[in-house]
C-alpha positions in Angstrom: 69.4 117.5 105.4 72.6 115.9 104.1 76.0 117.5 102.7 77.4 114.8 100.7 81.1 114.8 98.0 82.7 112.5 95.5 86.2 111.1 95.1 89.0 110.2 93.4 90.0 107.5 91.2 90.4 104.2 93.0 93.9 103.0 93.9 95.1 106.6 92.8 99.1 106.2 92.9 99.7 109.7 94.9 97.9 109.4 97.8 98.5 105.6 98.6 101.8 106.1 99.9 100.6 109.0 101.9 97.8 107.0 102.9 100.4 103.5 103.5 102.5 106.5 105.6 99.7 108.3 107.7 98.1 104.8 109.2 101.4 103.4 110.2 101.9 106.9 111.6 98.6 106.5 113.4 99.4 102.9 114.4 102.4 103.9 116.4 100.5 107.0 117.8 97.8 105.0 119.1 100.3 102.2 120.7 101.5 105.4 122.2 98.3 106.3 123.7 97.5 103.0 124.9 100.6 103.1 127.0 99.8 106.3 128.9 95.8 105.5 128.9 96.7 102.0 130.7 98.4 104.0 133.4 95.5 106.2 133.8 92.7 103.7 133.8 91.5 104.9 130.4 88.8 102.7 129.1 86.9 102.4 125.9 84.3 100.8 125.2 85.6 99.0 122.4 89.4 99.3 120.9 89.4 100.8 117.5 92.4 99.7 115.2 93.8 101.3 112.8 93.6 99.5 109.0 95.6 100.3 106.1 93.1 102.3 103.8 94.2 103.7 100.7 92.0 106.5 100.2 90.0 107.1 96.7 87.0 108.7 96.1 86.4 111.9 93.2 87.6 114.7 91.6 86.8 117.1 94.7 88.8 114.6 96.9 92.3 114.8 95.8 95.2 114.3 98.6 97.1 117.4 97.2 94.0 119.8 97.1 95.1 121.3 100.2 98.1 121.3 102.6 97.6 119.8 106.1 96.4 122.0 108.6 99.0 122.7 111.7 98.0 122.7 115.2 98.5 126.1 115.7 96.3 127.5 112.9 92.9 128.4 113.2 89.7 127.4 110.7 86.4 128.8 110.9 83.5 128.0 109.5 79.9 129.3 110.0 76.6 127.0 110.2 75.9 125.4 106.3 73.3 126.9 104.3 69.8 125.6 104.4 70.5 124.8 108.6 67.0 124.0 110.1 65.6 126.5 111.8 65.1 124.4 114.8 68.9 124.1 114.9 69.5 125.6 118.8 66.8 123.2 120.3 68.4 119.9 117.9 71.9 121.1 119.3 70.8 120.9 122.9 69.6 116.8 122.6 72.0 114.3 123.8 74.4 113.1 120.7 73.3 110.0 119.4 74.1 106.6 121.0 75.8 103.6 119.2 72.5 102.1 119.0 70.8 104.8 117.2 73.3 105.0 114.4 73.8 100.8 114.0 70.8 99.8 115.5 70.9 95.9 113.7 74.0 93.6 113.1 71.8 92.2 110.4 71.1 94.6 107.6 68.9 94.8 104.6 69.1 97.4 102.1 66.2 98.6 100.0 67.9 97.0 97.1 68.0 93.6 98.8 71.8 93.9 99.8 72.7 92.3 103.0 75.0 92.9 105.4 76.2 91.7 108.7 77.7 94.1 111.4 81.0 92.5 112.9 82.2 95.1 115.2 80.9 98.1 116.9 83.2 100.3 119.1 82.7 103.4 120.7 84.1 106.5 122.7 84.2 109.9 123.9 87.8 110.1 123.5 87.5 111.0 119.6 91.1 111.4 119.0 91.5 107.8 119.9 90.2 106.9 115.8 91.3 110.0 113.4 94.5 110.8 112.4 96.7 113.8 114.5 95.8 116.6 112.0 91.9 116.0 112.6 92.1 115.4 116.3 93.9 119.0 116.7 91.6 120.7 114.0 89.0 119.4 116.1 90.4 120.8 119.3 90.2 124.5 117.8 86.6 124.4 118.2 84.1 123.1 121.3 85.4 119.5 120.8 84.1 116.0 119.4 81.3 114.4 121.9 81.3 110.9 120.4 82.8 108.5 117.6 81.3 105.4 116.9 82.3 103.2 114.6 80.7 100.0 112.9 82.8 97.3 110.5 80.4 96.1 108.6 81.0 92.7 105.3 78.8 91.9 102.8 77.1 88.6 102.7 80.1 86.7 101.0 82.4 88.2 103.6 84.3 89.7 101.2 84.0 93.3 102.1 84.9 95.6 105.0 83.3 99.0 105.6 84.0 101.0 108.5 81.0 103.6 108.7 82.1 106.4 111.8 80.3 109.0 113.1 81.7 112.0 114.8 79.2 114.0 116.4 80.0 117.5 117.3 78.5 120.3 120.0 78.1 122.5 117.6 77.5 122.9 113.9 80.2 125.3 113.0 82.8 122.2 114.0 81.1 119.6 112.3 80.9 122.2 109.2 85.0 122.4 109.4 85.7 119.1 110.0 83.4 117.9 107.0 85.3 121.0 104.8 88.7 120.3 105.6 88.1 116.3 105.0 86.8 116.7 101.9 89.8 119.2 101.2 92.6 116.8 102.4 91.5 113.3 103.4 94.4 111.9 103.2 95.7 114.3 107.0 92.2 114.5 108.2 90.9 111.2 108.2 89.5 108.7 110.5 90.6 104.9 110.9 89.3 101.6 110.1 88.3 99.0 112.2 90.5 95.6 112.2 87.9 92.6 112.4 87.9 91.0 115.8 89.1 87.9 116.1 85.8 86.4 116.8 84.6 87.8 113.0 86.5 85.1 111.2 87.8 87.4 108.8 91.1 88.5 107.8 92.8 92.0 108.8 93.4 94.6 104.9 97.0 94.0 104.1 98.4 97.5 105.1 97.9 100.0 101.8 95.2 97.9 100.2 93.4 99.8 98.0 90.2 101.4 98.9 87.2 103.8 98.9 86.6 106.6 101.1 83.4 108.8 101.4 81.9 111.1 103.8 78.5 112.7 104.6 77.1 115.9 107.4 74.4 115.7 109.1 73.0 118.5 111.4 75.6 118.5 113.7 77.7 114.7 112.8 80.2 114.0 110.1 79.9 110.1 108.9 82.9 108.6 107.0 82.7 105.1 105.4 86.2 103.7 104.3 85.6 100.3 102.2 88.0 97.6 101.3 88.1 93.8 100.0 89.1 91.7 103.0 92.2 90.4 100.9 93.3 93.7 99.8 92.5 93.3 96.1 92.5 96.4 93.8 89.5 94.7 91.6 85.7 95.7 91.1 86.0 98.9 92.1 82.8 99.8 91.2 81.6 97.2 93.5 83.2 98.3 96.9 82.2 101.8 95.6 78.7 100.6 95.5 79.1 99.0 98.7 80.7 101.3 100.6 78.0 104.7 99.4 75.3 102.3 100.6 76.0 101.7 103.6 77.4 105.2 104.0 73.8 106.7 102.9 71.9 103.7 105.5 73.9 105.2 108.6 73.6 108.5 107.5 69.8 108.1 107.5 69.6 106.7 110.6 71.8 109.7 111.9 69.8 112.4 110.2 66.2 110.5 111.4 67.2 111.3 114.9 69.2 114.6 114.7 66.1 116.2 112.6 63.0 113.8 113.1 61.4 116.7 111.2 63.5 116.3 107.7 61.8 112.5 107.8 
């Protein structure tokens, strides 16, 4: 069972320079955080960077379709229609691993695409890859278990997708995170991975042009942001293409183990 939205146009002139303005935002936050979590003994698993992703997707995605949420207000939202019935018993499993959402860094689409998995990073500190506005919408509610995150390229190494899945201990969060996303991406977003260096590819100019979708699952939210590698504003209906695929192939993997019964 899968919630899924469109976007706006690609490269839309509004919401890049509040996209350009929110990473760098996010960029000094997170050198911020880094500070204080190497005082503390903090450790991740992997380090997840922030990229400059201008945000596009479709008409019920537009940056100005809602203002962003303050940390003192207060969004509820009640279990999506349709819910399996089994939903207490799915709740009470462990969230799923890293593994279980990416389990190949070589992968094959059903419509012979390939692609190869460059970086995988994950952590129970969620705040550590979303933008402020999500991290305190999130901390309303029972709080984000897990974000993992996958950069994945196509097979000429053009391409970056982050895929990201935030899993949630209950439905109700996941429900509000997934509404308010799709309401204002542009405040409640997650970040992109940078390539490590060992990848061999180069880091998105900051506010390259992008796409940016989401999906919710029984109780996990999965965002894919997709670029060109050198920041190019071309074939959009390429890294479109790109991105929804491999959007749809971790959201299958995510939904096969939250609700073995949907599959």
């Amino acid at each position: 069972m899968t919630f899924g939205d469109q976007g706006t146009p690609y490269g839309a002139a509004d919401p890049y320079t509040q996209w350009v303005v929110e990473q760098e935002r996010i960029r000094r936050r997170r050198r911020t955080r880094r500070t204080v979590a190497a005082g503390t003994g903090a450790v991740l698993v992997a380090a997840i960077t922030a990229g400059g992703v201008l945000y596009a997707g479709g008409d019920g995605d537009r940056a100005a379709a809602a203002p962003p949420l303050s940390a003192a207000a207060s969004v509820t939202a009640p279990p999506p229609s349709g819910a399996p019935s089994a939903l207490p018993s799915l709740l009470s499993r462990p969230v799923i691993r890293p593994e279980q959402a990416f389990p190949a860094k070589s992968v094959r689409l059903d419509d012979g695409s390939r692609y190869e998995r460059v970086d995988l990073a994950t952590t129970t500190d969620c705040s550590e890859g979303m933008s402020p506005e999500l991290a305190a919408l999130i901390q309303q509610g029972q709080g984000c278990e897990r974000l993992t995150a996958a950069l994945f390229t196509d097979a000429e190494r053009r391409s970056q997708v982050t895929v990201t899945v935030l899993s949630f201990r209950t439905v109700q969060d996941a429900s509000k995170v997934f509404a308010m996303a799709s309401m204002d991406p542009v405040a409640y977003q997650v970040v992109s991975l940078d390539p490590p260096p060992e990848a061999g590819l180069p880091t998105v100019p900051p506010g390259s042009a992008g796409v940016f979708r989401r999906l919710m699952t029984v109780r996990s939210v999965v965002f894919a942001n997709g670029q060109w590698g050198d920041g190019a504003e071309t074939d959009e209906a390429a890294i479109t293409e790109e991105t929804e695929d491999l959007l749809q192939y971790a959201d299958d993997n995510v939904v096969a183990y939250e609700d073995p019964s949907s599959v």
